[in-house]
C-alpha positions, 0 to 999 in steps of 0.5 A: 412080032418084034421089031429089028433095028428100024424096020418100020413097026406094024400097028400093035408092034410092042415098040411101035411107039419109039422113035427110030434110029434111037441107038443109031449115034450111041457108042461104047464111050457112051456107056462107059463114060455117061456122055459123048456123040451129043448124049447126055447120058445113055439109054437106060440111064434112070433119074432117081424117081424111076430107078426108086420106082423100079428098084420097089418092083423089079430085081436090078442085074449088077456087076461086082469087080473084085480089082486086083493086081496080078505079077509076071506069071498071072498071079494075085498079088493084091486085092483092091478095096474102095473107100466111099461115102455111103448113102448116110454120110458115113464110110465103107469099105467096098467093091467096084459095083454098078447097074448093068444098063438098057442096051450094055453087055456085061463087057461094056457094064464093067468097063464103064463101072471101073472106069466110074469109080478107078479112073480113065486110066485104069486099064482093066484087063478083061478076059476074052471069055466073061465068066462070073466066079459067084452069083450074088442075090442082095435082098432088101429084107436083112437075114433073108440072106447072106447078102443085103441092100436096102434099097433094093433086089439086086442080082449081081454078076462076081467078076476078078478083073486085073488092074494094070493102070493107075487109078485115080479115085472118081465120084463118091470113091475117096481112096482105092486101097491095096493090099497083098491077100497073103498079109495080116492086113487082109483080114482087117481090110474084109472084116471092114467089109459089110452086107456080103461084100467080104464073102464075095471077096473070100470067094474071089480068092478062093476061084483064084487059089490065093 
């Protein structure tokens, strides 16, 4: 039988050997920000070692932002891009993206992932009811599908989610471009977009009417 926040485990219980009150001092800030109440990082937080070996085995859920900008009546009046550094040295265009980690809800996975890449101060305005608008499945094998990732199977939650803050570019992300979706400019700004990211965005504008 499972066992329940820190009921003392019978022998043969499937967490029996983990050390109770593990969560107990754990907080949302812990997640978003990767750190505080004396953690260094939070549960399910993975060196390079085991998140490589697990990447081989196991499909990885994601979030994937689409960041917009939205006028007085609700409507997308511009569509955020990220510029990084890749993997290889070279720059991408891209979307704010990240793992959802052991123990985090999808609200929490996509704060903390904004907060990574945009800023502390970025405000993401998140709906009272989390619905993705597309499911998108990377594989690490090109042209199984329309979305790829070499390093690994990943299963990716599509959420649009309204910036009202200012963002401040953090880590690997060198810029945060806008752009009016309604531009010549935003073919351009998708056509940069590799591996299944532009169709992600189309898709977004689309579930938004834009």
């Amino acid at each position: 039988m499972p066992v329940m926040n820190d009921e003392v485990p019978d022998e043969g219980d499937y967490d029996a050997g983990r050390a109770r009150g593990e969560f107990d001092n754990i907080t949302p800030e812990d997640f978003i920000h990767g750190g505080g109440s004396g953690h260094s990082n939070p549960p399910g937080w993975l060196g390079r070692e085991d998140i490589g070996r697990i990447r081989r085995q196991v499909p990885i859920p994601y979030v994937e932002i689409v960041p917009v900008r939205t006028d007085d009546l609700g409507r997308v009046s511009q569509v955020g891009s990220l510029l990084r550094v890749s993997e290889n040295g070279s720059i991408e265009r891209t979307l704010v993206t990240g793992r959802v980690l052991f123990h985090e809800t999808l609200r929490e996975a996509i704060a903390r992932n904004i907060a990574k890449d945009l800023g502390d101060i970025a405000l993401p305005l998140l709906p009272a009811s989390l619905q993705p608008f597309t499911v998108a499945e990377f594989f690490p094998t090109p042209s199984l599908s329309e979305y790829y990732d070499p390093r690994q199977h990943a299963i990716a939650l599509c959420f649009v989610v309204p910036i009202a803050g200012d963002c401040k570019p953090q880590d690997e992300t060198l810029d945060v471009e806008w752009v009016d979706p309604k531009s010549e400019l935003m073919e351009t700004f998708i056509s940069q977009m590799t591996n299944g990211h532009d169709r992600i965005v189309r898709q977004a504008l689309a579930w938004a009417g834009v």
